[in-house]
VOROKE-377749 format. One line per 4 residues: number of its first residue (from 1); for each residue x, y, z negated of N, C-alpha, C, CB. Coordinates in steps of 0.05 Angstrom, whole numbers. Glycine has a CB too. Layout:
BEGIN
NUM> X Y Z X Y Z X Y Z X Y Z ~ ... .
END
This chain:
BEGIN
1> 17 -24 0 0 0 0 17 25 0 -19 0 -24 ~ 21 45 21 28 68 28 21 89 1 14 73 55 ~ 48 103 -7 45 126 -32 33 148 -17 76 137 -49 ~ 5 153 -43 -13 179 -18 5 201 -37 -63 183 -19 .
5> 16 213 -8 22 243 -26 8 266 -13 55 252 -27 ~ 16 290 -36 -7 310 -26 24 326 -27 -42 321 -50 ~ 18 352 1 41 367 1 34 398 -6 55 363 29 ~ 52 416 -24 41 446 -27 67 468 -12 36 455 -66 .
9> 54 483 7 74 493 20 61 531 15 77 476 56 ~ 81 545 28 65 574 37 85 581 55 59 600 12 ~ 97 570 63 112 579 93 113 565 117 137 582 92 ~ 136 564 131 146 553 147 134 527 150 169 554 144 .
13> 141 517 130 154 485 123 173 471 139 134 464 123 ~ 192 470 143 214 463 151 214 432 133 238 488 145 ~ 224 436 109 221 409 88 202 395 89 219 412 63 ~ 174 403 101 155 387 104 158 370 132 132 404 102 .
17> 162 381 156 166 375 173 194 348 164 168 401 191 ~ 210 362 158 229 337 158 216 313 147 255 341 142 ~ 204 318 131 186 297 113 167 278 133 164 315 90 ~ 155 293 147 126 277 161 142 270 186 93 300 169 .
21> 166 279 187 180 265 214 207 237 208 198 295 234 ~ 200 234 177 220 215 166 212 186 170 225 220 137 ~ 187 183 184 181 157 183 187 146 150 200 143 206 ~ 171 150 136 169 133 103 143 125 93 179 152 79 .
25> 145 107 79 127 92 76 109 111 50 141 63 70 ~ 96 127 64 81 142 47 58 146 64 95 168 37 ~ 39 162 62 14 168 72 -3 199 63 -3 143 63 ~ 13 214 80 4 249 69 -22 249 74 18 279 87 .
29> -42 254 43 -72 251 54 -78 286 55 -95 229 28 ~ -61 302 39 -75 320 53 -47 345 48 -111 325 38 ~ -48 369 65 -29 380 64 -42 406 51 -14 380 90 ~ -39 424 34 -43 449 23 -31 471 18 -48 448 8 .
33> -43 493 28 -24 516 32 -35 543 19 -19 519 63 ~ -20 561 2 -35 579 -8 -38 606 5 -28 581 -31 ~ -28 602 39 -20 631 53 -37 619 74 16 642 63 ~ -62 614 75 -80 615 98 -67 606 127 -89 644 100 .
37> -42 628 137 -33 630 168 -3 619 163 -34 664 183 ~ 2 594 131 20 592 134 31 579 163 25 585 114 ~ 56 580 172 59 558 194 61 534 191 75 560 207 ~ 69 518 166 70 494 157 32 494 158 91 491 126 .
41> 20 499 157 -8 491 167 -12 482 188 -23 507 168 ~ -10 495 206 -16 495 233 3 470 242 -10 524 249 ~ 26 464 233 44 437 243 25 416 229 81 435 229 ~ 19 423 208 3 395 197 -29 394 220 -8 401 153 .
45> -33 413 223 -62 404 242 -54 401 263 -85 423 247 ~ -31 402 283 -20 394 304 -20 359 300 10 410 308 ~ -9 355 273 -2 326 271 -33 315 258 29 320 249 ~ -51 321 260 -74 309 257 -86 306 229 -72 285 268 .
49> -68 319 202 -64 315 188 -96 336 175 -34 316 186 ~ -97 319 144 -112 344 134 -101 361 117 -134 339 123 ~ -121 384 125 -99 416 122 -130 430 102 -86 443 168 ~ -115 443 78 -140 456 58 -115 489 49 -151 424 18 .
53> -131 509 54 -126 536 58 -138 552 34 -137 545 85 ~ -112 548 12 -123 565 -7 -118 594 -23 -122 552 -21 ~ -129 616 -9 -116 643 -19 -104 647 -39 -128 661 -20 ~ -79 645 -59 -79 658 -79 -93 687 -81 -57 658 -84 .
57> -98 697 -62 -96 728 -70 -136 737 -75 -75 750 -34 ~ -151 712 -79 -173 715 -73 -178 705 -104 -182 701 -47 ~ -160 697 -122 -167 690 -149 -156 712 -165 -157 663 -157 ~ -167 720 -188 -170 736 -211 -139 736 -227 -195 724 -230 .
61> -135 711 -219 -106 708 -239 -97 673 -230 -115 714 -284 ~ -75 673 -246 -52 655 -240 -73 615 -249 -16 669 -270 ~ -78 623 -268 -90 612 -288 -118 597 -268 -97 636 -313 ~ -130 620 -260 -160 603 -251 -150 593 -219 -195 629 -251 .
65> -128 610 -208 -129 592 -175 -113 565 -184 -108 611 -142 ~ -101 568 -203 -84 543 -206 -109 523 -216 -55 546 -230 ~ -120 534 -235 -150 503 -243 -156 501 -212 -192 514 -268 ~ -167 516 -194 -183 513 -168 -157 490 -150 -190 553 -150 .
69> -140 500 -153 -116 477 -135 -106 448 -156 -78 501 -127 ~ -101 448 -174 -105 424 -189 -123 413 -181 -109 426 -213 ~ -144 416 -181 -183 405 -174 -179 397 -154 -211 426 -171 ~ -169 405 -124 -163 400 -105 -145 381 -93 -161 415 -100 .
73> -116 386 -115 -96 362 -103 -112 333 -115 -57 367 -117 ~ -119 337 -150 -132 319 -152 -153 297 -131 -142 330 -168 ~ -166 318 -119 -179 301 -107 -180 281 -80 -191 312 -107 ~ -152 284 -75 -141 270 -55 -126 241 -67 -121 290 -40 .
77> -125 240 -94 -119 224 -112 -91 217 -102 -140 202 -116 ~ -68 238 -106 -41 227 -95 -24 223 -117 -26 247 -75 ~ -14 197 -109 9 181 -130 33 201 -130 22 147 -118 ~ 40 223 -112 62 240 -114 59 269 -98 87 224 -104 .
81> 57 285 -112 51 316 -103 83 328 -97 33 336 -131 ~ 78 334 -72 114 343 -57 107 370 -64 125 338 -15 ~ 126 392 -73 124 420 -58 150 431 -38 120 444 -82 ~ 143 435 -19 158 434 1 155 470 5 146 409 25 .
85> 163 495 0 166 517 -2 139 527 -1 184 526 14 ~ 136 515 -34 119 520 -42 125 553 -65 109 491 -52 ~ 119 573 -55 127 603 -74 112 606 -88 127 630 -63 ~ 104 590 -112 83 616 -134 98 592 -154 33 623 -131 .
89> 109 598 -179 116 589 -205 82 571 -202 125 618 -233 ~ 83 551 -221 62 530 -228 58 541 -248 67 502 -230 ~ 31 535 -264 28 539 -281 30 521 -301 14 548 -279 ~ 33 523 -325 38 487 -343 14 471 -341 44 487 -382 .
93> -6 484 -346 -27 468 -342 -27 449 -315 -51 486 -343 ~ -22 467 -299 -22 443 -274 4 421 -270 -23 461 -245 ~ 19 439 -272 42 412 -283 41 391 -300 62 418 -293 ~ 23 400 -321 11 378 -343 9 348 -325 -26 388 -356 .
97> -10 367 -313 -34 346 -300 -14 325 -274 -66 371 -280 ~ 2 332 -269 20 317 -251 49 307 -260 24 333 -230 ~ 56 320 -279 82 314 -293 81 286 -283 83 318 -329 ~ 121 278 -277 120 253 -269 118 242 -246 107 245 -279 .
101> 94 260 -228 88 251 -197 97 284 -191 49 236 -185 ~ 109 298 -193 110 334 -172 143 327 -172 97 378 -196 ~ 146 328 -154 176 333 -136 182 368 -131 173 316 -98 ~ 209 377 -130 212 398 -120 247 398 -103 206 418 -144 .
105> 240 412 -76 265 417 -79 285 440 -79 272 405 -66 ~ 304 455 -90 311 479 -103 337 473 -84 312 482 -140 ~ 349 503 -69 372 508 -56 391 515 -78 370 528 -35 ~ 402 495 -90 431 498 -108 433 482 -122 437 519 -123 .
109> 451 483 -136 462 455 -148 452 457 -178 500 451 -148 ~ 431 451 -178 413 455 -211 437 437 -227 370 436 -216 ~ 439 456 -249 435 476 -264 448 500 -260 438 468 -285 ~ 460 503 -238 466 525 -228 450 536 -213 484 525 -218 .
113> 450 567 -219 426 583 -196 402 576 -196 431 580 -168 ~ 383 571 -222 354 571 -213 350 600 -214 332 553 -232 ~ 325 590 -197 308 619 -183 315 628 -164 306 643 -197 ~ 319 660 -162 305 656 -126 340 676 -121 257 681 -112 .
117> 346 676 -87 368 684 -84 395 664 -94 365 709 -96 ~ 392 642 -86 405 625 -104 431 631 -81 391 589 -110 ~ 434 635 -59 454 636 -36 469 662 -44 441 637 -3 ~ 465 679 -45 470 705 -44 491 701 -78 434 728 -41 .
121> 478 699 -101 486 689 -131 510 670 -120 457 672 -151 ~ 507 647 -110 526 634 -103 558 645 -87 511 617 -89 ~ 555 655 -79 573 677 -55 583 698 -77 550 697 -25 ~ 567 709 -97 577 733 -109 594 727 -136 552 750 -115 .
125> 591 690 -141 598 678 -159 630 673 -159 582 657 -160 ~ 628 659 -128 650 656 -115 659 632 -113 665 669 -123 ~ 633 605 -123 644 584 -122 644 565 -99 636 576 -140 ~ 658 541 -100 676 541 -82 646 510 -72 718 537 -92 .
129> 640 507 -85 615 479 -75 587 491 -78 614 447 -99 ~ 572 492 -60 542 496 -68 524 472 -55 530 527 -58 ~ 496 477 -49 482 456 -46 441 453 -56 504 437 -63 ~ 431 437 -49 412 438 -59 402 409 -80 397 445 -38 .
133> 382 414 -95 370 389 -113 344 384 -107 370 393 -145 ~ 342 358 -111 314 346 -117 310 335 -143 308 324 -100 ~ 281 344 -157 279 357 -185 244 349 -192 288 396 -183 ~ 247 331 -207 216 336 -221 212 357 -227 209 323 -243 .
137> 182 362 -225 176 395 -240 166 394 -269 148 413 -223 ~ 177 404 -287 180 409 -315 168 436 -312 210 407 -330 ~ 158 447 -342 144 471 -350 178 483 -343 127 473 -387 ~ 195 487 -350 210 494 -352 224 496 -323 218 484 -370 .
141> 221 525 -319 228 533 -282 272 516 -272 230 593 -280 ~ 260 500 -254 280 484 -241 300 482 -249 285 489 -221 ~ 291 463 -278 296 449 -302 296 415 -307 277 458 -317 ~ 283 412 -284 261 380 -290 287 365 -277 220 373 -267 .
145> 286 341 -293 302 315 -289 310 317 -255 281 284 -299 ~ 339 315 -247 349 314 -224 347 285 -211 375 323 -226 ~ 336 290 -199 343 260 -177 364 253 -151 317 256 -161 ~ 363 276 -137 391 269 -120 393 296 -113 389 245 -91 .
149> 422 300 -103 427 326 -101 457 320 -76 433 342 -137 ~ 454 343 -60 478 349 -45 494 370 -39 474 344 -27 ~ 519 356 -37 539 400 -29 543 393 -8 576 416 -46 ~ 552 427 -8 575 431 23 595 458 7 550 449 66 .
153> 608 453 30 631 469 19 628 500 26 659 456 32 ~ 633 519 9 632 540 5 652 551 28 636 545 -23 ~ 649 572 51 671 578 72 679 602 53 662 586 109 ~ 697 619 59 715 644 53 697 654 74 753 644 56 .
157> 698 661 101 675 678 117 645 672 114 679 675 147 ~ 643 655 94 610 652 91 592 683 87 604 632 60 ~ 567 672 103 544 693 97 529 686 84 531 703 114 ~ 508 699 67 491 678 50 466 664 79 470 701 15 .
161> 461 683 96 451 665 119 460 641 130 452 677 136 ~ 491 643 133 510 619 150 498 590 117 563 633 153 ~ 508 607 84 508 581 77 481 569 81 516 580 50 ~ 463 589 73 433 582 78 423 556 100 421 611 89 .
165> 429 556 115 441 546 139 447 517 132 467 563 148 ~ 459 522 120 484 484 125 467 478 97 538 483 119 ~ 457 490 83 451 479 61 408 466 72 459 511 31 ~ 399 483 82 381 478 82 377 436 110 369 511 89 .
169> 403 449 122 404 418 131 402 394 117 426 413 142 ~ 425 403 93 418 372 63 395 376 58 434 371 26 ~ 383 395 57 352 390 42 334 373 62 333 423 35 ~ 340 370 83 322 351 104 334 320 97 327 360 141 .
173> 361 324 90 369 294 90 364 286 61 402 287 99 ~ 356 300 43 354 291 16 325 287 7 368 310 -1 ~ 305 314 20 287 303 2 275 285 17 269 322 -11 ~ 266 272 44 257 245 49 266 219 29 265 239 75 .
177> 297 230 29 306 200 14 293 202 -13 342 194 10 ~ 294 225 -32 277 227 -57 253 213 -58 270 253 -62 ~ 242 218 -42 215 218 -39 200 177 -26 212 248 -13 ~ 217 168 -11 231 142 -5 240 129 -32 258 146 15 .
181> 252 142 -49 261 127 -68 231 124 -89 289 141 -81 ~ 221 140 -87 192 150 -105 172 128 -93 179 188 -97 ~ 174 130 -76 155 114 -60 162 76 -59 157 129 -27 ~ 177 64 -60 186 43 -68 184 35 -96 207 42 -60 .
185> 186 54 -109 174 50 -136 216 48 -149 144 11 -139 ~ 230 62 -143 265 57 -155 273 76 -166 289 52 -134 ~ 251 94 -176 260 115 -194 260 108 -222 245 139 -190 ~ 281 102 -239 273 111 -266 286 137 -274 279 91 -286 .
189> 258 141 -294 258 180 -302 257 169 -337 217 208 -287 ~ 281 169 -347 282 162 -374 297 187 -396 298 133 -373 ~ 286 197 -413 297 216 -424 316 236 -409 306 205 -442 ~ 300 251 -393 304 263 -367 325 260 -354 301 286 -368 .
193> 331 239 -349 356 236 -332 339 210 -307 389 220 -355 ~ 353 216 -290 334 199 -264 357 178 -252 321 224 -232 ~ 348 160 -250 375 135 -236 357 120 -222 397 112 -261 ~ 368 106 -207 358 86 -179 359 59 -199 384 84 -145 .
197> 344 38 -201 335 17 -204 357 -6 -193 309 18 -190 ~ 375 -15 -216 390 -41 -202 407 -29 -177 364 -68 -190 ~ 412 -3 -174 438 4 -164 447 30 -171 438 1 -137 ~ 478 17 -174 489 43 -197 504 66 -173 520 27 -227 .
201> 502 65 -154 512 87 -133 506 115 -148 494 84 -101 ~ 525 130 -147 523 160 -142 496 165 -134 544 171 -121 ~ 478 184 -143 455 200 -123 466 227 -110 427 209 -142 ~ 489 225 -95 490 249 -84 500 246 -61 501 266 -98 .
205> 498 268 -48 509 276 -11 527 299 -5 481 286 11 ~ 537 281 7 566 307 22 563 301 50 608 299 13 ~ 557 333 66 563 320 90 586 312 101 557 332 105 ~ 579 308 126 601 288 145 617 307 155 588 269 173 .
209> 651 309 150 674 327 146 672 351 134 684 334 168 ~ 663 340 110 662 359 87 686 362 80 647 353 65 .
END
C-alpha cells in the first residue's frame, strides 16, 4: 500500500516537482497551496493531481487559517505531510496534530542558519561547507530531528545566488530519498535523533567532485 502524502507549497515548487518526478512509492492525494496562483499549483493540475487553494490572506489570523488547513490536510488522511516551500511558520497546534508525519526541507546545514536568508548568513559567515536538511517539523522553528542532510563546498567567488544554486540541486536529491526512506517504513525517530533501520551508513550527501 502506497504512503498517501499530502504536499504544502506557496511557490514555485521546484522540491515538489522533484518529488512527483521521483518515481516513489508514495501516492500524493492531494497538493495544497496557500497563494492561490502559486505555480507549484498549476504543475500539480498539469499532472492530474488534486490541487485545494487556500488564501492565507482571507483569514483573521494565524491561528484560525491554520485550524481551516489542518481540517483539510486531515482530510485526505495522509500518513506524511511534505512542505515543499511552504512560507508561513506553522502553528503548534497544527504541528501537534502531525508531529512525526510533517517533513521539511531547510537550505543549510541545521543547526546552522535557521530561518530565512540562510545563503546570504552563510557567505557573510564565511564558512567554508554549506548545504541543505531534511527535518521533522517540531514547535521549535527548524529544530526537529534531522534526517539526511547534504553539502557543497563554499567557492571564494561565490554569490549567495550561484550558492543558492548548487545547493538547491541537493535539495532535489535529498528530499525524495527522505521521503523514500519515510515511505518504506526505515526511519527511526528516537529521542530526536533519526537513523535508517538495520543500516548504519552515514545520512548524508556530497556532490560528485566535491
Amino acid at each position: 500500500m502506497s504512503c498517501r502524502v499530502v504536499v504544502l507549497l506557496s511557490g514555485r515548487g521546484s522540491n515538489f516537482q522533484a518529488i512527483a518526478e521521483a518515481q516513489l512509492p508514495i501516492d500524493i492525494v492531494a497538493v495544497v497551496g496557500n497563494r492561490p496562483q502559486a505555480a507549484g499549483l498549476a504543475y500539480a493540475r498539469e499532472r492530474g493531481l488534486t490541487t485545494v487553494a487556500l488564501d492565507h490572506t482571507e483569514h483573521p489570523d494565524r491561528a484560525a487559517f491554520d485550524a481551516l488547513l489542518a481540517d483539510e490536510v486531515a482530510r485526505h488522511r495522509p500518513d506524511l505531510v511534505v512542505l515543499a516551500g511552504y512560507m508561513r511558520i506553522l502553528s503548534p497546534a497544527f504541528i501537534a496534530r502531525f508531529e512525526g508525519r510533517l517533513l521539511n526541507i531547510h537550505p543549510s546545514l541545521l543547526p546552522a542558519f535557521p530561518g530565512l536568508k540562510t545563503h546570504e548568513r552563510a557567505l557573510a559567515e564565511g564558512v567554508k561547507i554549506h548545504g541543505c536538511t531534511v527535518h521533522f517539523v517540531t514547535a521549535e522553528l527548524d529544530h526537529g530531528p534531522i534526517v539526511i542532510q547534504a553539502a557543497v563546498p563554499v567557492r571564494a567567488d561565490d554569490t549567495a545566488a550561484a550558492l543558492a544554486a548548487r545547493v538547491l540541486e541537493q535539495e532535489h536529491r535529498i528530499y525524495p530519498q527522505a521521503i523514500r526512506w519515510f515511505a518504506e517504513g526505515r526511519l527511526l525517530n528516537r529521542h530526536g535523533r533519526v537513523n535508517l533501520k538495520d543500516d548504519p551508513a552515514s545520512q548524508s550527501v556530497f556532490p560528485h567532485g566535491a
